[in-house]
C-alpha positions as CSV (number, residue, x, y, z in Angstrom):
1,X,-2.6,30.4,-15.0
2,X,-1.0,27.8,-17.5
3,X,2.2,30.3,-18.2
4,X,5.4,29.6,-16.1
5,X,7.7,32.3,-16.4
6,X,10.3,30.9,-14.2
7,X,10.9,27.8,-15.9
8,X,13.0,26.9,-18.7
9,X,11.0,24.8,-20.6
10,X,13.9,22.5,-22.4
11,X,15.3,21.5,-19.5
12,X,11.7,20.5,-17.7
13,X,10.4,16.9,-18.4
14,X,7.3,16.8,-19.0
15,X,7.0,13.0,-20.0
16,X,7.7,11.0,-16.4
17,X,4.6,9.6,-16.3
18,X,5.8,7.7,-19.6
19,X,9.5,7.4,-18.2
20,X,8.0,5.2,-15.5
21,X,5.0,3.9,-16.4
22,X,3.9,2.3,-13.2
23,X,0.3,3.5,-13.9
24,X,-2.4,4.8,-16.5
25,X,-4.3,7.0,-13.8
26,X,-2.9,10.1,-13.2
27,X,-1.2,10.8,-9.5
28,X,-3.8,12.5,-7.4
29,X,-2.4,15.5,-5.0
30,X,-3.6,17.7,-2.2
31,X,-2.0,20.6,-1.4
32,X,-2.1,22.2,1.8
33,X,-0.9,25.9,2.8
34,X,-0.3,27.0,6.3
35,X,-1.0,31.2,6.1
36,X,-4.8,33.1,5.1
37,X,-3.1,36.9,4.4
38,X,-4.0,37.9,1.1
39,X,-0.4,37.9,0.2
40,X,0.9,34.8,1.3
41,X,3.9,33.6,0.3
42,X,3.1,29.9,1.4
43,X,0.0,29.8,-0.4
44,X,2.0,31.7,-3.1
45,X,4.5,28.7,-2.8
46,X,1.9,25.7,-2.8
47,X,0.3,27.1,-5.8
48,X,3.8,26.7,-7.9
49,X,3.9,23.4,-6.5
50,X,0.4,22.9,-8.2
51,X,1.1,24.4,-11.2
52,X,4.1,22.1,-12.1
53,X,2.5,19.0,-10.8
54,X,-0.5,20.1,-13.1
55,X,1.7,20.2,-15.9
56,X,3.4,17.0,-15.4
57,X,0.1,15.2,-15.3
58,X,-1.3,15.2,-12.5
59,X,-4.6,16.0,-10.8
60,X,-4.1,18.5,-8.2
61,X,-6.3,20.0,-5.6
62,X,-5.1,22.8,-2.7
63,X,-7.0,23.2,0.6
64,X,-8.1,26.3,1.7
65,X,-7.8,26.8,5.4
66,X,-9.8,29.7,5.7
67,X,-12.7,28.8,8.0
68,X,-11.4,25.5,9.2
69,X,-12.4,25.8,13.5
70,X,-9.7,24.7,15.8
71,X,-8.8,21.5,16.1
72,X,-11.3,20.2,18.9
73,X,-13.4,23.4,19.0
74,X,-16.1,22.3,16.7
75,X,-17.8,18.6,15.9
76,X,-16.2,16.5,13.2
77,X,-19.2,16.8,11.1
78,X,-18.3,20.8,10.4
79,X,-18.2,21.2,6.5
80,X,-14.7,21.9,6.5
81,X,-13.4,19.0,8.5
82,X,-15.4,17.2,6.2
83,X,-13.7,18.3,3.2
84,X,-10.1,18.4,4.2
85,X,-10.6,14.6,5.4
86,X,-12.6,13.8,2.1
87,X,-9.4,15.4,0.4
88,X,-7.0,13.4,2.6
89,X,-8.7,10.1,1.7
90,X,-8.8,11.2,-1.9
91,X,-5.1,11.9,-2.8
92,X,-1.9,9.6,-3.0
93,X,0.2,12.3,-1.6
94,X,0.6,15.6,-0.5
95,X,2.9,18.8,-0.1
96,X,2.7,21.2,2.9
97,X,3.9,24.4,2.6
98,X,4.3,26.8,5.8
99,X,5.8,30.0,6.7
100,X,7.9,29.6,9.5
101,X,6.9,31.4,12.2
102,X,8.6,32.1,15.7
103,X,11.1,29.4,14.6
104,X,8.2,27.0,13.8
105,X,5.8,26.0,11.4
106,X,2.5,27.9,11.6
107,X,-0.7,27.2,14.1
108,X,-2.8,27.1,10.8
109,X,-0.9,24.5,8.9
110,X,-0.5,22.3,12.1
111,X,-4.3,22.3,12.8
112,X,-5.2,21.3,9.7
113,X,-3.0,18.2,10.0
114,X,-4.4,18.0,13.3
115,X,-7.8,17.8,11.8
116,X,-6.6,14.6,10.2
117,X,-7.5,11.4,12.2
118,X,-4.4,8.7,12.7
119,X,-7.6,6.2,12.6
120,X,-10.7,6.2,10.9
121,X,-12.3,2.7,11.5
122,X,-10.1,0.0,10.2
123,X,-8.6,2.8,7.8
124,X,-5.5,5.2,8.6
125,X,-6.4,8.2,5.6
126,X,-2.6,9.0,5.3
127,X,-0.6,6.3,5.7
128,X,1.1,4.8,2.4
129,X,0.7,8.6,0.9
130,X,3.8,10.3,-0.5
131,X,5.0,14.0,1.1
132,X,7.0,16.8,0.4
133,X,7.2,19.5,2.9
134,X,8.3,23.4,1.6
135,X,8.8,26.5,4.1
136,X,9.1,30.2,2.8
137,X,11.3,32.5,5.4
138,X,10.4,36.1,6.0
139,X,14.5,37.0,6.9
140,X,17.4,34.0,6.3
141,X,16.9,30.6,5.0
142,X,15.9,28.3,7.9
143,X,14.6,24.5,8.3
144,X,13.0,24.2,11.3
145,X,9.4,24.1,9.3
146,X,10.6,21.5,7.3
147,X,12.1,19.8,10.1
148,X,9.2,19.7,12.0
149,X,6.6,18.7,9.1
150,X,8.8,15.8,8.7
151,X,8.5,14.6,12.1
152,X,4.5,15.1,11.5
153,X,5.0,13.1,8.0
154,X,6.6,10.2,9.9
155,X,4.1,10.1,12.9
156,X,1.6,10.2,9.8
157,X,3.2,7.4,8.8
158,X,3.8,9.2,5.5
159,X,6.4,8.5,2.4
160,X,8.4,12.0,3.2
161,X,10.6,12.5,0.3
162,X,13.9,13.4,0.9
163,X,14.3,16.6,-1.4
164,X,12.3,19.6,0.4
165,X,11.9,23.5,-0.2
166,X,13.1,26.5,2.0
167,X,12.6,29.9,0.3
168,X,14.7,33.1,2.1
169,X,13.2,36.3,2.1
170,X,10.0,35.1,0.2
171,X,8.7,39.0,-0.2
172,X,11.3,39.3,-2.6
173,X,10.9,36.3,-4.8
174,X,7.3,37.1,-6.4
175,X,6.2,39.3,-8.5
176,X,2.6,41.8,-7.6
177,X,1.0,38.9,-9.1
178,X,2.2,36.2,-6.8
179,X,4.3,34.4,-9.4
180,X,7.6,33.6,-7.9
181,X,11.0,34.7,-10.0
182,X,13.5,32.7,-11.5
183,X,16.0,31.9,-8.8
184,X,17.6,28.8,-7.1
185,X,14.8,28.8,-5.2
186,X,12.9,28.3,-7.9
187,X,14.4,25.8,-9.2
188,X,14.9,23.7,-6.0
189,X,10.6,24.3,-6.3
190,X,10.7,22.6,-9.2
191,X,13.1,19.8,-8.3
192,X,11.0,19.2,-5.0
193,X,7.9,18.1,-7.2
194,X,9.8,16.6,-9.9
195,X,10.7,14.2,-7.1
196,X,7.3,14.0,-5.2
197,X,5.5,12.8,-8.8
198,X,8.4,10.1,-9.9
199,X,8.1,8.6,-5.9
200,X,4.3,8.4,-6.2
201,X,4.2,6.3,-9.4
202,X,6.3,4.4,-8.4
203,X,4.9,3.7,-4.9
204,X,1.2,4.4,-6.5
205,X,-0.5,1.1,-6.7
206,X,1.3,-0.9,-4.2
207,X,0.9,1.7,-0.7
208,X,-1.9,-1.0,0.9
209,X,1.2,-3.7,0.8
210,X,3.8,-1.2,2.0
211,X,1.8,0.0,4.7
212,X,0.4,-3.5,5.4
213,X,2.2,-4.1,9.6
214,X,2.9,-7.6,11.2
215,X,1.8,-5.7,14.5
216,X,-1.5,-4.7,13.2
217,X,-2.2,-8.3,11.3
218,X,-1.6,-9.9,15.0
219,X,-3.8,-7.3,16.2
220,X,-6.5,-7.9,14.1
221,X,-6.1,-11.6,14.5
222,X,-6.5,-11.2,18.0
223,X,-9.4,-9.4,18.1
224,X,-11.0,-11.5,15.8
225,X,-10.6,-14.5,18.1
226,X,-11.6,-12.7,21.3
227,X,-14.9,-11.8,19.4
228,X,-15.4,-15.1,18.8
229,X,-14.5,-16.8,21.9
230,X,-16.7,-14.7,23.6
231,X,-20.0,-16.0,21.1
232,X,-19.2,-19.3,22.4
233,X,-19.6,-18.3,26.0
């Protein structure tokens, strides 16, 4: 669906990408949702997210969880371990979106970051990468989702941004098709990824120099040396 109901369209730019100009390829998104019910509200949330990013010019792809074994409880070659890290490596940035569930973020959103390794080789698959974190509430607003997806973000060593979404009483604010209302919460939605897509261009292109450590350099440099000390035994 193209349509967006909630929005009013004057006051939505649409031309960022132009605004800032930091690059001509398109910001590249993944999207992941932390709930499988048929009527979830998270994945009812991301898929706003998607929508807007969409429309501002991005290329947007969301996860689907559904499937995904426990972390640990199956090999790392299981098709979709494969494709959530092919997805990670893939993007420049991501949004989570969770229900919050006995005052925390949900088992199925944290084992899908948990799926994602903090090495791979030589490369880390989400450090450098932008993040905005959203929650949807089934009673009052809360932000201990948020809170914690943070903490994740920054042990991800992730570009958190500081605007982030918490949606009260989500079963209220869509409609039977899973479109959410016009509403403040809306509108913070919309602000969230307004915010995630100007941070990414401008961060886009320069993530292996931000992310590049003194510590890690010296690491390197030391096991270089050791390697070839030990061929001259």
């Amino acid at each position: 669906m193209t349509s967006f109901p909630a929005l009013v369209t004057e006051h939505f730019d649409p031309s960022i990408a132009e605004q800032i100009g930091e690059s001509d390829l398109p910001p590249k998104f993944l999207i992941l949702y932390g709930s499988v019910r048929p009527r979830s509200f998270s994945r009812f949330s991301a898929e706003e997210a998607a929508r807007l990013l969409t429309k501002m010019g991005a290329e947007v792809k969301i996860f689907n969880p559904s499937g995904l074994p426990l972390p640990d409880d199956a090999p790392e070659t299981h098709a979709k371990v494969q494709e959530l890290r092919s997805l990670v490596r893939w993007c420049d940035g991501m949004v989570w979106s969770s229900p919050e569930r006995h005052g925390a973020m949900s088992s199925i959103l944290k084992a899908q970051i948990d799926w994602i390794p903090l090495t791979e080789g030589a490369i880390r698959p989400s450090q450098g990468k932008t993040l905005a974190v959203m929650q949807v509430c089934g009673g009052s607003q809360s932000f201990n989702a948020v809170n914690q997806m943070r903490v994740l973000g920054r042990w991800m060593r992730m570009f958190t941004i500081p605007n982030q979404s918490s949606v009260a009483k989500a079963w209220q604010e869509f409609d039977e098709e899973g479109r959410m209302k016009s509403s403040a919460y809306y509108d913070r939605i919309v602000d969230v990824v307004e915010e995630l897509f100007k941070i990414t261009l401008i961060l886009k292109g320069h993530t292996d120099y931000l992310a590049d450590r003194y510590s890690e350099r010296k690491e390197n440099h030391q096991q270089l040396s050791s390697r070839v000390n030990q061929q001259k035994i």
